[in-house]
C-alpha positions as CSV (number, residue, x, y, z in Angstrom):
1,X,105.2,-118.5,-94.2
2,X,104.0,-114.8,-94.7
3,X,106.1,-113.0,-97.5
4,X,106.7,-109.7,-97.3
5,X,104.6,-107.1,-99.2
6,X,108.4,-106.2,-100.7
7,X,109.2,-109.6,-101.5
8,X,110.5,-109.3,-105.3
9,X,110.0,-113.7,-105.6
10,X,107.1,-115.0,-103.6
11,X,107.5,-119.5,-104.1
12,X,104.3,-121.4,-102.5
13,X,104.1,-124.9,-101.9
14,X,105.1,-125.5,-105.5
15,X,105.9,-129.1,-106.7
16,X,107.1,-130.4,-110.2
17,X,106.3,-133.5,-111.4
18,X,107.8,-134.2,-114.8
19,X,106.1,-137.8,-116.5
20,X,106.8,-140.4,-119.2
21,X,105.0,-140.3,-122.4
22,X,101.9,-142.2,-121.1
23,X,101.4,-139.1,-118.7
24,X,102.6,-141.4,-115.8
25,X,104.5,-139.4,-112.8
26,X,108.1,-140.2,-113.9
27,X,110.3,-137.7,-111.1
28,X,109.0,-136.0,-108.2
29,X,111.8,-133.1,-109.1
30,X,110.4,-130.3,-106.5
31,X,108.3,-131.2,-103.6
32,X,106.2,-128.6,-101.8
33,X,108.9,-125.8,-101.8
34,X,107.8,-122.1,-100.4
35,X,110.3,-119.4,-99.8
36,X,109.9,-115.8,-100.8
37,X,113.1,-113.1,-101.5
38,X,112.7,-109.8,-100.1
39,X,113.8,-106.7,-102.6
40,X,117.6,-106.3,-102.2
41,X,118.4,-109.2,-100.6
42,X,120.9,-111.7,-101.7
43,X,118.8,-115.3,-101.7
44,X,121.3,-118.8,-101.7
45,X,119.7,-121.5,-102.9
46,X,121.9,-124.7,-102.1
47,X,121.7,-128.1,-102.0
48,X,123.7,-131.3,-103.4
49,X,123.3,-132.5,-107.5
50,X,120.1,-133.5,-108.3
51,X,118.2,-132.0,-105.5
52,X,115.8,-129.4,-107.6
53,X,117.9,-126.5,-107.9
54,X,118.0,-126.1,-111.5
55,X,114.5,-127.1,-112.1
56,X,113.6,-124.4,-109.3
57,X,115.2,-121.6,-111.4
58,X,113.7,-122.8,-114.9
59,X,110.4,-122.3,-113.2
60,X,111.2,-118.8,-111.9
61,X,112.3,-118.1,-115.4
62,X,108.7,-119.5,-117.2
63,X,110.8,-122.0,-118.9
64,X,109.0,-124.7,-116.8
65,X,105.7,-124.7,-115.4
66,X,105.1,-125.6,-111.4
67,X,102.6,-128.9,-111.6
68,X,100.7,-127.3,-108.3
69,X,101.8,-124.3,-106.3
70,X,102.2,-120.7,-107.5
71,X,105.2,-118.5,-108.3
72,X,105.2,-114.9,-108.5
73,X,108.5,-112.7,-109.5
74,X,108.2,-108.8,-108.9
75,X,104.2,-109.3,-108.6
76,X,103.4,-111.1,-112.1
77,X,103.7,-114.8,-113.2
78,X,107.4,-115.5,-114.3
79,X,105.7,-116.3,-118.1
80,X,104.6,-112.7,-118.8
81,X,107.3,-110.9,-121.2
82,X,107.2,-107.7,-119.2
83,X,108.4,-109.6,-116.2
84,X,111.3,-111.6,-118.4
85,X,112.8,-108.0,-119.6
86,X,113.3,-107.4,-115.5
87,X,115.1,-110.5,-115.1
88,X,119.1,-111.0,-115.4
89,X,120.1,-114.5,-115.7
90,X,123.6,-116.0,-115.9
91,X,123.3,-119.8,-116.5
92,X,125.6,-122.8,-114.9
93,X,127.6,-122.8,-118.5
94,X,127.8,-119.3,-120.6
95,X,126.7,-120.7,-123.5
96,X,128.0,-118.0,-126.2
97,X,128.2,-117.6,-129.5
98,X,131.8,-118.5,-130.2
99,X,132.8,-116.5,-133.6
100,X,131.4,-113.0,-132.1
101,X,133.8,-110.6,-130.2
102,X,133.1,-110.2,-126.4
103,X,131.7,-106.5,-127.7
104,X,129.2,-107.9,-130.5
105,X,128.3,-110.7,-127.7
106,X,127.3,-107.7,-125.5
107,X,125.7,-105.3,-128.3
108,X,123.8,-108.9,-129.3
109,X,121.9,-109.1,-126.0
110,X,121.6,-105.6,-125.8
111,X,119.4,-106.0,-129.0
112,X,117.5,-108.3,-127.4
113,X,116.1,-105.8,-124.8
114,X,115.4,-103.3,-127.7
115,X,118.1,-101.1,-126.0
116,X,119.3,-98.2,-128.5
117,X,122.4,-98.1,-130.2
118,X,123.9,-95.2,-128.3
119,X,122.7,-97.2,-124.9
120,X,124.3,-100.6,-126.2
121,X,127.3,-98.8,-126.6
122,X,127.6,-96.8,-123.5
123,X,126.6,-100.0,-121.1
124,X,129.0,-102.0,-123.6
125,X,131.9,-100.2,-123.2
126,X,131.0,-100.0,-119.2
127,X,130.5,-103.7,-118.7
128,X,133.3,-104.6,-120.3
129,X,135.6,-102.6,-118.3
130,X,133.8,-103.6,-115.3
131,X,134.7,-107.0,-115.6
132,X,138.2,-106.6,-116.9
133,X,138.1,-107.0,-120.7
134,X,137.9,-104.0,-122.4
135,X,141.4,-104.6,-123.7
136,X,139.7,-107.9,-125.6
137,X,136.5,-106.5,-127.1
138,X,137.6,-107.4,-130.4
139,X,138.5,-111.1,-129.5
140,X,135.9,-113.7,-130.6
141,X,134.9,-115.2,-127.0
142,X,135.7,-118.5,-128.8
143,X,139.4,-118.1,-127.8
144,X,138.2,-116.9,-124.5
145,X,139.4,-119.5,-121.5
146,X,136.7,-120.5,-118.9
147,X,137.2,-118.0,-116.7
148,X,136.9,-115.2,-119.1
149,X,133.9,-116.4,-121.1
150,X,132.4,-116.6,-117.0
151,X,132.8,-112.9,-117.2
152,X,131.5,-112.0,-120.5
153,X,128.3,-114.3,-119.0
154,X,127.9,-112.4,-116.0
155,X,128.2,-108.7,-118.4
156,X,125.0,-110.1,-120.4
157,X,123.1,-111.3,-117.1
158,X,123.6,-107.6,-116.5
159,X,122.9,-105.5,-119.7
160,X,119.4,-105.3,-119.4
161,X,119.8,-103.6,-115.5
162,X,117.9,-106.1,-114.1
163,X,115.8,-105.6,-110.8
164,X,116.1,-109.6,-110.8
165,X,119.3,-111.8,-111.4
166,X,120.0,-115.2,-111.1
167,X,123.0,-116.0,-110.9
168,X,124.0,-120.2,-111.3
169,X,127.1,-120.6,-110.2
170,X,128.8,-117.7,-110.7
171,X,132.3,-117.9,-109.9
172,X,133.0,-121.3,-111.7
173,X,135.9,-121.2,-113.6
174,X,137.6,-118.0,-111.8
175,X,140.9,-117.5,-110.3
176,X,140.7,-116.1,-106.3
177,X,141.2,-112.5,-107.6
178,X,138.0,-112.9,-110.3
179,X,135.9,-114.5,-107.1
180,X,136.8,-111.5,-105.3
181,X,135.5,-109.1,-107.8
182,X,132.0,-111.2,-108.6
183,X,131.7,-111.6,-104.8
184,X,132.2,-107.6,-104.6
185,X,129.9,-107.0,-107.6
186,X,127.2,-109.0,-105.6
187,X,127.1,-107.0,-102.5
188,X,127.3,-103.7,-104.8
189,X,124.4,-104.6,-106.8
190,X,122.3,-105.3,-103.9
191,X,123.6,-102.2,-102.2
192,X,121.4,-100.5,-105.2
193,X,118.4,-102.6,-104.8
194,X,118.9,-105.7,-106.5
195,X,117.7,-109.1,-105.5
196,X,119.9,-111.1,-106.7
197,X,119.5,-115.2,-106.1
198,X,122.6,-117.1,-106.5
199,X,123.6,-121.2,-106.3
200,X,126.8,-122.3,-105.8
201,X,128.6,-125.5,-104.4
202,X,131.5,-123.3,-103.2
203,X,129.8,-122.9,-99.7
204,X,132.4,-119.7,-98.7
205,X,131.5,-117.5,-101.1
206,X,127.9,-118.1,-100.2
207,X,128.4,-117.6,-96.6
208,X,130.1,-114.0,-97.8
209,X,127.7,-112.7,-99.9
210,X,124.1,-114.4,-98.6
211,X,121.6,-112.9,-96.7
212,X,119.4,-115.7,-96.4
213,X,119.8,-119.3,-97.7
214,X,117.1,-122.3,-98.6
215,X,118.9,-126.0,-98.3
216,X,117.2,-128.4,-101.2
217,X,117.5,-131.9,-100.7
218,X,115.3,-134.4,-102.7
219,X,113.3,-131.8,-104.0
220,X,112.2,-130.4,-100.6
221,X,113.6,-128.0,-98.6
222,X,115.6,-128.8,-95.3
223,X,116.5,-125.8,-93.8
224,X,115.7,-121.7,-94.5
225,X,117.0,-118.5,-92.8
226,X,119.9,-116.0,-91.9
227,X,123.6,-117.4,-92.0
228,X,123.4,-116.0,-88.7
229,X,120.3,-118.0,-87.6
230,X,121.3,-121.5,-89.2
231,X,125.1,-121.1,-88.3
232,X,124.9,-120.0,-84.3
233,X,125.2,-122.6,-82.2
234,X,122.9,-121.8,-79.6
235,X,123.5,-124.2,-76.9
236,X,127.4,-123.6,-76.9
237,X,129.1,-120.6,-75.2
238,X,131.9,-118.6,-76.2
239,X,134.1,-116.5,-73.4
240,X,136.4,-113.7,-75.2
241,X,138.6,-111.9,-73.4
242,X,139.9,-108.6,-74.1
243,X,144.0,-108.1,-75.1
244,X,145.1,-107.2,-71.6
245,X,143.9,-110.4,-70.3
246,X,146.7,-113.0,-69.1
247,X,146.6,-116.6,-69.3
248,X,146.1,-116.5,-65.3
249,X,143.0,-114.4,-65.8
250,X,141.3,-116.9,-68.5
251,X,142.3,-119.9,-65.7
252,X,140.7,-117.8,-63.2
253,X,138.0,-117.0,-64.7
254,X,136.9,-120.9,-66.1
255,X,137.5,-122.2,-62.3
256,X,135.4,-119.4,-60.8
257,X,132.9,-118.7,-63.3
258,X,132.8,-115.1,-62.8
259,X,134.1,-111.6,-63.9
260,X,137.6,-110.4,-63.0
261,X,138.8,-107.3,-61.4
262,X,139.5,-104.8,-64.4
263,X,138.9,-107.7,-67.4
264,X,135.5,-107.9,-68.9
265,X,135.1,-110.6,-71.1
266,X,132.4,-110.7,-73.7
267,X,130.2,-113.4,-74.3
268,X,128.2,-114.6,-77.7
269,X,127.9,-118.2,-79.5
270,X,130.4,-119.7,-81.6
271,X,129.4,-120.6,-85.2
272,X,130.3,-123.4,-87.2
273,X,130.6,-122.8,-91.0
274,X,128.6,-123.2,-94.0
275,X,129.9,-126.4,-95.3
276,X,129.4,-128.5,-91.8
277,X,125.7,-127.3,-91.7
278,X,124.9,-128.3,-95.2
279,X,126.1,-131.5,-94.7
280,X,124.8,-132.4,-91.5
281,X,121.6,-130.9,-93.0
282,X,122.1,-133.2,-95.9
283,X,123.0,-136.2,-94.1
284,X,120.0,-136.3,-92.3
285,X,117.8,-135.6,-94.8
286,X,119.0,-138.9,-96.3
287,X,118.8,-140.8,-93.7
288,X,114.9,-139.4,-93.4
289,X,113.9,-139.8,-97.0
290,X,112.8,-143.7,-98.4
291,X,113.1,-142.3,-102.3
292,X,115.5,-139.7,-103.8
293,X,115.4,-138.2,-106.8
294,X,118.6,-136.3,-107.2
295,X,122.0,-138.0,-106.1
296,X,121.4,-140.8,-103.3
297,X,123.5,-141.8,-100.5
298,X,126.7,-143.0,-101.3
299,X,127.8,-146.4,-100.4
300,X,131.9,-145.9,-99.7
301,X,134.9,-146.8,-101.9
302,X,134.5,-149.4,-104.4
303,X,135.7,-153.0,-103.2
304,X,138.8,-153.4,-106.0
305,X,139.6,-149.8,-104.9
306,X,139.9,-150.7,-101.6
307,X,142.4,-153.5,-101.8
308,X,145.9,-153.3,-101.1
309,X,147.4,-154.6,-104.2
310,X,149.9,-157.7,-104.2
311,X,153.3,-157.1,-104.9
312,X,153.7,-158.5,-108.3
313,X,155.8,-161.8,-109.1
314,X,159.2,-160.7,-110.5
315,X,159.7,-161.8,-114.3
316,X,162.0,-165.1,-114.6
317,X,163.6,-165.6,-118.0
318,X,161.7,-168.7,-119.6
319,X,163.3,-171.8,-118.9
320,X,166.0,-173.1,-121.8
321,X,165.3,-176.7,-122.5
322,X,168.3,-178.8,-121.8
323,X,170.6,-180.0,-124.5
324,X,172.7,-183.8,-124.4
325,X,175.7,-181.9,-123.1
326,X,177.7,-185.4,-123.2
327,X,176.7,-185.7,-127.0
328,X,178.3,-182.1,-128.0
329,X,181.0,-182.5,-125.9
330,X,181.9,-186.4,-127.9
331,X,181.8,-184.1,-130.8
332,X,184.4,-181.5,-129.9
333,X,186.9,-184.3,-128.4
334,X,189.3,-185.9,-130.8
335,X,188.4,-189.7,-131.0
336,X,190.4,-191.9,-128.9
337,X,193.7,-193.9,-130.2
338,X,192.7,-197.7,-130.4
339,X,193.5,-200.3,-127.8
């Protein structure tokens, strides 16, 4: 694979092999994985749990270090500090200080970046009403719900105007309007430039907002390209005719094979969508591999789950034990007159 001299995250043949305490290879958790990201793209990294996602991203953030390989983000090793302060990141769970206000959470990170007071304030007061919640900059993010604290999470991925974001997830925890927005956000940000490089297990919003997309499975990758590329079905053929066409005209046209008089239909591929590719993709990627160090194959509904249950005996009183009913009767009668 030859990367582009624009490419902003340039991954080759890395592998991570984490070990025990006697040094001894423990997990295979990345196997040989190259892709690169091209400036102002918008990168999907997918795959199912276990499959080297995370540990790909800790790498590209210098948290983790690749056992063989190299990885270079906007030109420089991903453990030099000047890189770090180009690099948004918005992590699978916002993990927040819960007794600050969603505007001290902001001006907190802003700090971080050794951003000035009068710019902490400005981008601040911005963010917030970007993302809805201006009207709650005094609430501690503590009372926040899920979806909200997502939001403050995505403002601090941004403070810093990143020319790299990662984004883990991000619309966990939204309602369809908040997806919407993030989703919006996404193309707008790499509208300007951004590369942004976003995992998700909700496979529409990927297919809405990605460029390009890398497959994980077991630490390798399975399949890389376009949505377009990976999505077209090639070998299959899709007639569309214009609005004027009639019923007659589609029957025509399928027993003759040929264009009709003053209807010109248009012909292109059909494509399947996101979530049947991955998990063919997947699928056979299980049935390939003899290990697996993420999530293996499952093995179907659990036995006791599976069985229809018994209708269950209906409760009888417990029997009463049977008295001498000719002894208490002898009581009750009046003895009889003598002979």
């Amino acid at each position: 694979m030859t990367a582009s001299s624009e490419s902003v995250v340039e991954v080759q043949q890395v592998t991570k092999i984490f070990r025990d305490f006697w040094r001894r290879p423990k997990v295979s958790a990345v196997r040989d994985v190259s892709f690169h990201i091209k400036r102002g793209e918008v990168f999907g990294l997918l795959g199912p749990n276990g499959s080297g996602k995370s540990t790909t991203i800790k790498m590209l953030l210098g948290l983790l270090f690749p056992t063989r390989g190299s990885i270079r983000v906007l030109g420089q090793s991903p453990r030099d500090v000047a890189v770090k302060r180009r690099i948004g990141y918005l992590p699978e769970e916002s993990y927040l200080y819960a007794y600050l206000s969603s505007g001290e959470t902001l001006d907190f990170y802003g700090q971080l970046f050794d951003l000035d007071s009068a710019e902490r304030k400005q981008r601040t007061e911005q963010l917030l009403e970007m993302i809805g919640l201006r009207h709650a900059r005094n609430r501690v993010v503590g009372e926040f719900s899920k979806g909200m604290a997502r939001r403050i999470g995505l403002a601090q991925a941004l403070i810093n105007d990143p020319d790299f974001i990662i984004l883990d997830e991000p619309t966990s925890g939204l309602d369809p309007i908040g997806c919407r927005q993030v989703k919006d956000l996404i193309r707008t940000l790499a509208e300007r430039g951004k590369t942004i490089l976003m995992t998700s297990h909700l496979l529409a919003d990927v297919e809405d907002v990605c460029d390009r997309v890398a497959i994980l499975y077991n630490g390798q990758v399975q399949a890389e390209g376009t949505i377009d590329e990976l999505l077209e079905e090639s070998s299959r053929y899709r007639i569309t005719l214009p609005a004027e066409a009639t019923r007659e005209h589609a029957e025509l046209l399928l027993r003759q094979g040929e264009s009709l008089t003053g209807v010109k239909p248009e012909l292109d591929h059909p494509r399947r969508d996101l979530e049947q590719f991955f998990l063919q993709v997947v699928e056979q990627a299980r049935h390939r591999a003899t290990d697996s160090s993420g999530v293996g194959k499952d093995g179907g509904m659990a036995g006791y789950l599976r069985e229809t249950p018994s209708a269950a005996p209906a409760e009888t009183a417990p029997p009463v034990p049977r008295k001498n009913v000719d002894a208490d009767l002898e009581k009750l009668l009046p003895p009889s007159p003598p002979a």
